[in-house]
RODO-2510 file (C-alpha; in nm, 4 decimals, decimal comma):
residues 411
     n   res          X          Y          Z
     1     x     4,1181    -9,9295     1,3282
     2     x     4,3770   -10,0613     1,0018
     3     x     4,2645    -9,9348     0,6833
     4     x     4,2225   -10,3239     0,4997
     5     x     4,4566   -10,3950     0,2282
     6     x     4,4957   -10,7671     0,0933
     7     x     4,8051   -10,8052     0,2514
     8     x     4,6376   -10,8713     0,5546
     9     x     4,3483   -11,0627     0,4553
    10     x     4,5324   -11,3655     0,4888
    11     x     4,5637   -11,3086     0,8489
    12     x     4,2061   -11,2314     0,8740
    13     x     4,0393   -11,5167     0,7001
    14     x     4,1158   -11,8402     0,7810
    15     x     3,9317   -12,2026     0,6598
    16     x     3,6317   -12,3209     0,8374
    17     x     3,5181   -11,9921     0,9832
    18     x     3,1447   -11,8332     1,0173
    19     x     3,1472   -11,4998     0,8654
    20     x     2,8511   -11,2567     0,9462
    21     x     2,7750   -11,0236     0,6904
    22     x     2,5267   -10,7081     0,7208
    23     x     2,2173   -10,7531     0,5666
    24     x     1,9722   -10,4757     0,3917
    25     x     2,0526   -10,1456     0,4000
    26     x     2,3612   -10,2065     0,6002
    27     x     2,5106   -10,4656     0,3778
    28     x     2,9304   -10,3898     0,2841
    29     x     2,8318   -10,3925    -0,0855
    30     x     3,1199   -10,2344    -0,2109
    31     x     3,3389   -10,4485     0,0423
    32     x     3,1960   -10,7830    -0,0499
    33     x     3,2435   -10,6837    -0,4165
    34     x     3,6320   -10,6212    -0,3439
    35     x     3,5993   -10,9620    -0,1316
    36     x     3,4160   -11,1500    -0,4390
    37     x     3,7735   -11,1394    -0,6289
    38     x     4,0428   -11,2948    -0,3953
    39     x     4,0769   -11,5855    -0,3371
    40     x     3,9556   -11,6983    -0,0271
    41     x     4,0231   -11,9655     0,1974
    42     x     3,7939   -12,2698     0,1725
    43     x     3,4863   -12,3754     0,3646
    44     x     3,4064   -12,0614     0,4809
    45     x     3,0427   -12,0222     0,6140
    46     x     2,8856   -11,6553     0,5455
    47     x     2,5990   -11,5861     0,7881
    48     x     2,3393   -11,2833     0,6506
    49     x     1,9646   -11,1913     0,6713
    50     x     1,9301   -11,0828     0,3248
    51     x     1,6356   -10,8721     0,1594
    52     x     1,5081   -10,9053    -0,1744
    53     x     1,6042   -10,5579    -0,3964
    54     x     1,8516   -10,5152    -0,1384
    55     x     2,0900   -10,7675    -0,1412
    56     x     2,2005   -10,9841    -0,4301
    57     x     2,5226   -11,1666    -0,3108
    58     x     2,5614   -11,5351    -0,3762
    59     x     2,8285   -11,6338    -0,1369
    60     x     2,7935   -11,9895    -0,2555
    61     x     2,9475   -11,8467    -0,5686
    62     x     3,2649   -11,7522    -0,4415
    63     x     3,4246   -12,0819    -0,4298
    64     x     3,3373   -12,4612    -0,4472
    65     x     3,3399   -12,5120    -0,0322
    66     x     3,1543   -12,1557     0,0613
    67     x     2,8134   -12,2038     0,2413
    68     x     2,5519   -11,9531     0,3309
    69     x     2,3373   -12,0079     0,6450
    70     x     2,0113   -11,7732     0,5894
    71     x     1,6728   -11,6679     0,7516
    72     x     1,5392   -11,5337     0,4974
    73     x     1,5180   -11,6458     0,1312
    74     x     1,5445   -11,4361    -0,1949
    75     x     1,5200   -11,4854    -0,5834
    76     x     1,9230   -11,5135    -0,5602
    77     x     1,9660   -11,7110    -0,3109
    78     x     1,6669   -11,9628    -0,4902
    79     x     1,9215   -11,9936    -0,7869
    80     x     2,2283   -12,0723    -0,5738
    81     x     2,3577   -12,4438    -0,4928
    82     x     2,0947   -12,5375    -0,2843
    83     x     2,3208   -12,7560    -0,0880
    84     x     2,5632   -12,5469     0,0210
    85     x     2,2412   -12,2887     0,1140
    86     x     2,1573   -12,3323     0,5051
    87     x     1,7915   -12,1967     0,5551
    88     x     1,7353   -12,1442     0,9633
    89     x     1,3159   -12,0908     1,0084
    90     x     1,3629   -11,8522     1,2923
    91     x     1,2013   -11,5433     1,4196
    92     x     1,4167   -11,2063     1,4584
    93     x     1,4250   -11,1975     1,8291
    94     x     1,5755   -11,5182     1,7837
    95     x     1,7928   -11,4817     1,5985
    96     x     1,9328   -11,1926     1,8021
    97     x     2,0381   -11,4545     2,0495
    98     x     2,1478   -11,7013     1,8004
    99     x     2,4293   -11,4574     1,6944
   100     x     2,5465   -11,4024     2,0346
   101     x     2,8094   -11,6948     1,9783
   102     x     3,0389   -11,8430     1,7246
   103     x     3,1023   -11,5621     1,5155
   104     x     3,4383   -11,5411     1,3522
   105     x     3,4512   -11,2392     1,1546
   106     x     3,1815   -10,9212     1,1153
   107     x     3,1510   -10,7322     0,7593
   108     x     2,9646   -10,4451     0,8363
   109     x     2,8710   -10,0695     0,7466
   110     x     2,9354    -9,7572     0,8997
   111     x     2,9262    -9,3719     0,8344
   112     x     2,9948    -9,0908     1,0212
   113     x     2,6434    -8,8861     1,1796
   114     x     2,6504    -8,4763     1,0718
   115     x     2,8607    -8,3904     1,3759
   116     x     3,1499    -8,6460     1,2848
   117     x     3,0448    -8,9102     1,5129
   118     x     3,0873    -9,2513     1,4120
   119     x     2,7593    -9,4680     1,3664
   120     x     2,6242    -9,8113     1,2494
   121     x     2,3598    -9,8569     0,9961
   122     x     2,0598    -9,8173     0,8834
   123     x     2,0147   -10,1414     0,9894
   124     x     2,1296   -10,2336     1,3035
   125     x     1,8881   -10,5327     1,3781
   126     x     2,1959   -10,7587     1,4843
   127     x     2,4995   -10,5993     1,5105
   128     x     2,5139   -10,5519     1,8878
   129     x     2,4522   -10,9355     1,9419
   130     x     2,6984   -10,9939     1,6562
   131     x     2,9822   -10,8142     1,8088
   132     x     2,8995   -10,9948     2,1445
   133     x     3,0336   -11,2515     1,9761
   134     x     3,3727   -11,0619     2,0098
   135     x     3,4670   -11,1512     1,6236
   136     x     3,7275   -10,9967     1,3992
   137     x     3,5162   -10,6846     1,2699
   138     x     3,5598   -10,5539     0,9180
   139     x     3,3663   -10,2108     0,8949
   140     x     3,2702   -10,0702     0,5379
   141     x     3,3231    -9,6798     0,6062
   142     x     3,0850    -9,4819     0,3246
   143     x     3,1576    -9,1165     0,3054
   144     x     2,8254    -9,1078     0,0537
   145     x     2,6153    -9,1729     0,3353
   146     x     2,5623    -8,9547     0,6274
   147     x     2,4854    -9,1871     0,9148
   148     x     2,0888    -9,1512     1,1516
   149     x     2,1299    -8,9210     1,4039
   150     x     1,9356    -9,2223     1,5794
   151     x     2,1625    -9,5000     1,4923
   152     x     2,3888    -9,6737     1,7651
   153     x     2,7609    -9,5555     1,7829
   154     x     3,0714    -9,7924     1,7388
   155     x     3,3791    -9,6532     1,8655
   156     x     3,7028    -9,6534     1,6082
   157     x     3,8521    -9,8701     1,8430
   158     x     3,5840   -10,2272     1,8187
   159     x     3,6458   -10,1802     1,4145
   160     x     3,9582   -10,4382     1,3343
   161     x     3,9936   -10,3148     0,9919
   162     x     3,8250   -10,0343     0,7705
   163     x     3,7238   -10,0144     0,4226
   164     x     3,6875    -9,6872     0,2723
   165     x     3,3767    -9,6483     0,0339
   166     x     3,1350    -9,3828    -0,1407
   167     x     2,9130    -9,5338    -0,2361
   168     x     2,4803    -9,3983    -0,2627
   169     x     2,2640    -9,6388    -0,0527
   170     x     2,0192    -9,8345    -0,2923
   171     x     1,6812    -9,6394    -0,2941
   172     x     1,3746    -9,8448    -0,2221
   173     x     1,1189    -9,7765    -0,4821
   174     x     0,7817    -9,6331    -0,3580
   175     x     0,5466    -9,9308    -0,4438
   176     x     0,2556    -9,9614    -0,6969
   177     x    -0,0544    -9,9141    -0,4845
   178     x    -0,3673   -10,1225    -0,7261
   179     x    -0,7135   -10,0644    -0,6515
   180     x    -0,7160   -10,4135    -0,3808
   181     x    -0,4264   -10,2657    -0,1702
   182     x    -0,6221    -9,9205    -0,1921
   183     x    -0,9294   -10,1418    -0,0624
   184     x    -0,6731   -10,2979     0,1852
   185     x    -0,5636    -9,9915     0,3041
   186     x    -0,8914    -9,8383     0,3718
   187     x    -1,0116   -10,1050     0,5628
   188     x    -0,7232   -10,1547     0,7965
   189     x    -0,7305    -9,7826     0,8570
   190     x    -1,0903    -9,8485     1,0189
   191     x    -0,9421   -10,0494     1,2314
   192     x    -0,6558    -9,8097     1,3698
   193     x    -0,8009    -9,6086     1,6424
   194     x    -0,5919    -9,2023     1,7522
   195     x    -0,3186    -9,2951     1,9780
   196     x    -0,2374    -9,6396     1,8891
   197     x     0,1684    -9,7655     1,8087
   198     x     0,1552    -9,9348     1,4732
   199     x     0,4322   -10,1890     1,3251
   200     x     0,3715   -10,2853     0,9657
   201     x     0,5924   -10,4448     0,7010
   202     x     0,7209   -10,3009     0,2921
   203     x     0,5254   -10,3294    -0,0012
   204     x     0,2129   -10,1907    -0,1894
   205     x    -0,0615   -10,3043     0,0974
   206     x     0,1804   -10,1364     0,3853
   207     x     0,1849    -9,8617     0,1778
   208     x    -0,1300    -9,8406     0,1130
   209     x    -0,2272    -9,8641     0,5011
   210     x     0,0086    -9,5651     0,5503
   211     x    -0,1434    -9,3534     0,3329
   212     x    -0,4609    -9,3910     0,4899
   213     x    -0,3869    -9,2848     0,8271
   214     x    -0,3675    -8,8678     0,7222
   215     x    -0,6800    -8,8061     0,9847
   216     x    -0,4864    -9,0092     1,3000
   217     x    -0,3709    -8,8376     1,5804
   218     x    -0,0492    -8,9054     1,7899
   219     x     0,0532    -9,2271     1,6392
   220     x     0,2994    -9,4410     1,7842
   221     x     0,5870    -9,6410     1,5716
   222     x     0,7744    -9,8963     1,6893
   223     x     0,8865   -10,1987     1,4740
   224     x     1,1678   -10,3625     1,2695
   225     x     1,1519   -10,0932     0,9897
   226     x     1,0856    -9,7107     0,8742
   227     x     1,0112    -9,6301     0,5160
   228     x     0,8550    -9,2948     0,3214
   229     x     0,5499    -9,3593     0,4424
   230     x     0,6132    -9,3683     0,8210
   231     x     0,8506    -9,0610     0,7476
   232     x     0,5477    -8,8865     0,5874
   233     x     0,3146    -8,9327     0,9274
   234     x     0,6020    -8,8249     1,1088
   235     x     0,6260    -8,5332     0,9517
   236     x     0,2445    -8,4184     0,8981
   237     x     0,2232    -8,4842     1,2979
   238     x    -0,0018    -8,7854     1,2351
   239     x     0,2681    -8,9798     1,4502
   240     x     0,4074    -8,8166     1,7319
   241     x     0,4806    -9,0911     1,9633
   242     x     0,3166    -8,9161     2,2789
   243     x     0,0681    -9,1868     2,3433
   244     x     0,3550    -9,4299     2,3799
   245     x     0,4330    -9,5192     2,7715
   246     x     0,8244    -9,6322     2,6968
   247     x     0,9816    -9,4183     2,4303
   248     x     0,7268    -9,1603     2,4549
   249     x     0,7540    -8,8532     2,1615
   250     x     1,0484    -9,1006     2,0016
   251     x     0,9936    -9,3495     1,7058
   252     x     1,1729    -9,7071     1,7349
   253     x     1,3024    -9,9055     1,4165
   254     x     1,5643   -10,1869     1,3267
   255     x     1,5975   -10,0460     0,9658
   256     x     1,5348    -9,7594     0,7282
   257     x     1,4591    -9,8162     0,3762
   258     x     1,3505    -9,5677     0,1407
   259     x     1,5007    -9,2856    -0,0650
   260     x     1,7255    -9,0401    -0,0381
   261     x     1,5498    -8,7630     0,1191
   262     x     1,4594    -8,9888     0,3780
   263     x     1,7788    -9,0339     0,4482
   264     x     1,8547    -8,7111     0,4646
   265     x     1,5599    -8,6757     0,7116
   266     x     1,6761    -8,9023     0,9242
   267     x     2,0639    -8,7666     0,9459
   268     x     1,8596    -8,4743     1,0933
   269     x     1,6258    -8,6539     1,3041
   270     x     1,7229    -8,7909     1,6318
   271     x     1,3985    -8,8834     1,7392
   272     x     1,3744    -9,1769     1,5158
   273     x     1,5680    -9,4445     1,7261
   274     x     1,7258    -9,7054     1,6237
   275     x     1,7373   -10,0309     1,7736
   276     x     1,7997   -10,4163     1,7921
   277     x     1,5850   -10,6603     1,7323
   278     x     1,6565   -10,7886     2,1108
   279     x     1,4398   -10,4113     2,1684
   280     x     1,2414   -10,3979     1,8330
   281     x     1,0830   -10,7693     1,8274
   282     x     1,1030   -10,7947     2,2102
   283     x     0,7534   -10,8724     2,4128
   284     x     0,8454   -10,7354     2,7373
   285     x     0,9211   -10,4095     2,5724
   286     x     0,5937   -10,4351     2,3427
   287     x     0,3614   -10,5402     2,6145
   288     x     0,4690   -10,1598     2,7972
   289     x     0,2898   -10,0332     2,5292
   290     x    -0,1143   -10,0006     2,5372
   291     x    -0,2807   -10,0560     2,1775
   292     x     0,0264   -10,2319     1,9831
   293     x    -0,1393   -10,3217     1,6761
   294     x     0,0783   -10,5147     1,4458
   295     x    -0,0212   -10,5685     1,0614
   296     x     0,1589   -10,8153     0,8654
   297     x     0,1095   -11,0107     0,5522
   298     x     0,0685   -11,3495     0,4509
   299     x     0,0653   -11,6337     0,1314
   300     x    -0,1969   -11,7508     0,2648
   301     x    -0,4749   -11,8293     0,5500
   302     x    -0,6510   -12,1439     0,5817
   303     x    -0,9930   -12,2102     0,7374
   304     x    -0,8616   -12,2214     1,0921
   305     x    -0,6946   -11,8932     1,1046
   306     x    -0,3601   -12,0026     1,0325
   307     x    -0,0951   -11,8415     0,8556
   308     x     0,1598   -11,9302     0,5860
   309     x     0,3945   -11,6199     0,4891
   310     x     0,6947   -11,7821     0,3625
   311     x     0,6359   -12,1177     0,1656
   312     x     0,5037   -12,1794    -0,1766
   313     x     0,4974   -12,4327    -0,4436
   314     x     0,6927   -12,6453    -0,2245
   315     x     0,9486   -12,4411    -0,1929
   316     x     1,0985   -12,1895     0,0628
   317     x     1,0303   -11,8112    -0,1076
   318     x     1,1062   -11,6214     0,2192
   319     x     1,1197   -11,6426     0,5693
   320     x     0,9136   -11,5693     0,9347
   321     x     1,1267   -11,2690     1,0026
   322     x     0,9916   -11,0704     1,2694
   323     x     0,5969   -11,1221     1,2282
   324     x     0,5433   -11,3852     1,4434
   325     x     0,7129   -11,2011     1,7085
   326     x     0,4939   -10,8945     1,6291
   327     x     0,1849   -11,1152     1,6591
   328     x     0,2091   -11,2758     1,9573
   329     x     0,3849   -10,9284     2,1540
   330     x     0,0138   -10,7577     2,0107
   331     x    -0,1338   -11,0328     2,2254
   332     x     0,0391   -10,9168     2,5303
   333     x    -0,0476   -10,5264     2,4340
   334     x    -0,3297   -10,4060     2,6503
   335     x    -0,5965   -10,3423     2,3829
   336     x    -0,3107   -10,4794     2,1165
   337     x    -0,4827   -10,6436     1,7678
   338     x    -0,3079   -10,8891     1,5195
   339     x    -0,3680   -10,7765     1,2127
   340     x    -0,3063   -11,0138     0,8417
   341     x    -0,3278   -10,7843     0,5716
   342     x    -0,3128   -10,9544     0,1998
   343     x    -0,4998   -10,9586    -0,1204
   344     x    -0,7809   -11,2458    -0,2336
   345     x    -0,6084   -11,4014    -0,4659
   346     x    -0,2728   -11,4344    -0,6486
   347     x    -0,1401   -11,5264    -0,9687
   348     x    -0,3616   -11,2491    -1,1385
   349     x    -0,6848   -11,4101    -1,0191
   350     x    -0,6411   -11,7801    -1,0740
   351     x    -0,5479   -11,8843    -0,6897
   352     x    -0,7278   -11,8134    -0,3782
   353     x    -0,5346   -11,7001    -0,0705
   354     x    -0,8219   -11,7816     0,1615
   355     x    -0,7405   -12,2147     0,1404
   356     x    -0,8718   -12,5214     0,3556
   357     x    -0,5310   -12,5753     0,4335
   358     x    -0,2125   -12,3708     0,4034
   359     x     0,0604   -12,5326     0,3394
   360     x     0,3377   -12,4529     0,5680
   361     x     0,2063   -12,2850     0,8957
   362     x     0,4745   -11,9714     1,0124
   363     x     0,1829   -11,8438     1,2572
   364     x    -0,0826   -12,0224     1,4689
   365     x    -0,4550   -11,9381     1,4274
   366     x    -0,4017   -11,8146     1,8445
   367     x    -0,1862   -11,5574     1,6770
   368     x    -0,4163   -11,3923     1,4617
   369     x    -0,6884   -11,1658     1,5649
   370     x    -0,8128   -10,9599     1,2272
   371     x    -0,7663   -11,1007     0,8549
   372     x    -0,8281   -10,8615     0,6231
   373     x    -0,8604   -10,8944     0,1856
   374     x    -0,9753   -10,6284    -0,0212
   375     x    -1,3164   -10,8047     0,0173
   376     x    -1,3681   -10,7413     0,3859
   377     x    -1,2551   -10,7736     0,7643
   378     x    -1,2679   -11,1275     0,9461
   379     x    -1,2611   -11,0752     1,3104
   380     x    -1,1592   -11,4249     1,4111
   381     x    -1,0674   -11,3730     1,7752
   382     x    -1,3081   -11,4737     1,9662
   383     x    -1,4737   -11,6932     1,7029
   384     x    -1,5338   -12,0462     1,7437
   385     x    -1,4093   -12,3169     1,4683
   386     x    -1,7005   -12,3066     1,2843
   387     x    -1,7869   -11,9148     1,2811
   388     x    -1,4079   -11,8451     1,2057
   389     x    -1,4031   -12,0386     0,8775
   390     x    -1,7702   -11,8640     0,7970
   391     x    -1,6267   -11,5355     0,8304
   392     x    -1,2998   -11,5932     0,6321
   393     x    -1,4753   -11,7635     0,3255
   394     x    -1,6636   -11,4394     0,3564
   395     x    -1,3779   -11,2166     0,2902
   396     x    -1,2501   -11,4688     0,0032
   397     x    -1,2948   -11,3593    -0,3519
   398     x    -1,7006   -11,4420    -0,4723
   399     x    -1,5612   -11,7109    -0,7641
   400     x    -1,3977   -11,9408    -0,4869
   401     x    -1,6308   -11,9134    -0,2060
   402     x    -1,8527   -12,1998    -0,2955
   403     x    -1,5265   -12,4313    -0,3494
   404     x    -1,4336   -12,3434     0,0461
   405     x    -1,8224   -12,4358     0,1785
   406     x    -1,8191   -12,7282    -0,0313
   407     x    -1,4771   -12,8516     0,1023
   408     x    -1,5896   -12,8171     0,4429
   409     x    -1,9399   -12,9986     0,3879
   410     x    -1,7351   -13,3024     0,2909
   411     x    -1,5627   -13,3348     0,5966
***
């Protein structure tokens, strides 16, 4: 392990090669920033799972030839040069294996754990698979951060080169919780019985769902991320993991993100594990574990039960990240439920998310079991054609119900 200077970059990158770059909380920022001002060879391809709030790179801006090959699509990636922006629709565990191979060079963060151990993360959803690949590897070294106890550790000798940093991990904001992803929230919590190992995504309705769950006992987590609120369940004893048949009394994730004192939590908790998405998104892990109930969210549902959470206005405004995989390993769960948790409507009111049609379909309607809107709970899974598209105009918002009977009348 070197400590980089710019002398050597010009042994390290060379033109044409595929460039894998940490995404979310374990994103090089400080690195790439350094990166952003040389001049780098041409027709370099960076490779990243980005995350809204989290990372704000535009590779394609670094010279005329750069590319970006994505999974996941963000506001700054939307203003980029769309044709030198590669958009791959595939799920996480997927992707795992798609990273296996043809990897040039890894830009990646690490920080040393409370006893001086070396450690990747707090994401680590790829970076096994990634160094499978047996690429040049870059490491990011922040002395601000003090690595999971529960993250994997990389030994000095796989890091090529070392960056030294210290730099505070961006906080994730606690989000706004309105009165529909309060109604959300309650409603889902219904539906979460003592003992059962939840995965759920960010955001208000997540949050929201969280917060309801202060009178469940022994909880199971296991999913592609930990945030405040699954700290906060950990710590009232709400989750405790012991219902869970693999990874009993321990907590999987991919990812932490969340504040500081989480953080600090976590340098101090080794119970909260963290793993890759080959573990994290992987059925024949999830189906070892009884009453998996995964809750996701959506753009949309049409009248058959299927699911568009990544497409809008004809345009790509996300990705299928790891939901799909949650959905269908809930299937395999012995007394596992598919849960799609969103709001009515969107654009304050004026659009329905309950439509005859969505427009691009990320999940099939076999996928889904529950849909819920602040309006109600569709249990779809056993429903016929007919009775399923009943019971979701039922849970649409009152001023566009009539619109989705009279649509299907003139069929």
């Amino acid at each position: 392990m070197k400590i980089l200077e710019e002398r050597v970059l010009e042994q390290v990158f060379k033109a044409g090669q595929r460039i894998f770059v940490g995404g979310s909380s374990n994103q090089p920022t400080d690195l790439l920033a350094h990166l952003a001002h040389l001049e780098l060879p041409a027709h370099l391809n960076f490779i990243q799972f980005p995350l809204a709030g989290y990372n704000a790179v535009d590779f394609t801006g670094w010279n005329d030839t750069a590319t970006l090959t994505t999974f996941f699509m963000t506001p700054t990636l939307a203003k980029a040069d769309s044709s030198r922006v590669f958009f791959l629709p595939m799920q996480m565990r997927s992707i795992f294996e798609y990273l296996k191979s043809d990897i040039d060079v890894a830009l990646i963060q690490v920080a040393h754990d409370r006893e001086g151990v070396l450690r990747i993360g707090p994401n680590v959803d790829f970076v096994e698979a990634v160094l499978a690949a047996n690429p040049i590897v870059i490491a990011e070294l922040n002395s601000a951060v003090v690595a999971p106890a529960g993250c994997p550790q990389i030994s000095q000798s796989r890091i090529d080169y070392v960056f030294e940093s210290h730099r505070s991990l961006l906080a994730l904001d606690s989000p706004k919780i309105d009165t529909a992803a309060l109604a959300i929230g309650k409603l889902v919590a219904r539906l979460i019985k003592d003992g059962d190992c939840l995965q759920t995504g960010i955001g208000a309705i997540p949050a929201a769902i969280l917060s309801e769950l202060h009178s469940k006992n022994d909880l199971g987590l296991h999913g592609g991320l930990l945030d405040d609120g699954g700290m906060k369940l950990i710590q009232q004893g709400n989750v405790t993991g012991k219902s869970k048949f693999v990874d009993c009394g321990l907590h999987v994730t991919g990812m932490a993100l969340g504040s500081a004192a989480m953080m600090q939590w976590l340098a101090a908790t080794p119970q909260v594990v963290f793993r890759g998405a080959d573990y994290t998104h992987e059925v024949a892990v999830i189906r070892q574990l009884d009453d998996f109930v995964s809750v996701n969210s959506a753009v949309e549902v049409d009248l058959f039960g299927q699911v568009n959470a990544e497409y809008a206005g004809g345009r790509q405004i996300s990705g299928i990240g790891g939901s799909v995989d949650f959905m269908r390993a809930a299937k395999s769960s012995i007394g596992g439920r598919s849960i799609v948790a969103m709001t009515a409507t969107a654009r304050r009111g004026s659009v329905s998310r309950i439509v005859a049609r969505v427009e691009m379909v990320t999940a099939l309607r076999s996928d889904v079991d529950l849909v819920v809107t602040e309006f109600g709970i569709a249990d779809i899974k056993h429903l016929s054609n007919a009775a399923r598209t009943q019971a979701l105009i039922n849970i649409a918002a009152p001023q566009f119900r009539d619109a989705l009977r009279d649509g299907c009348e003139t069929k």
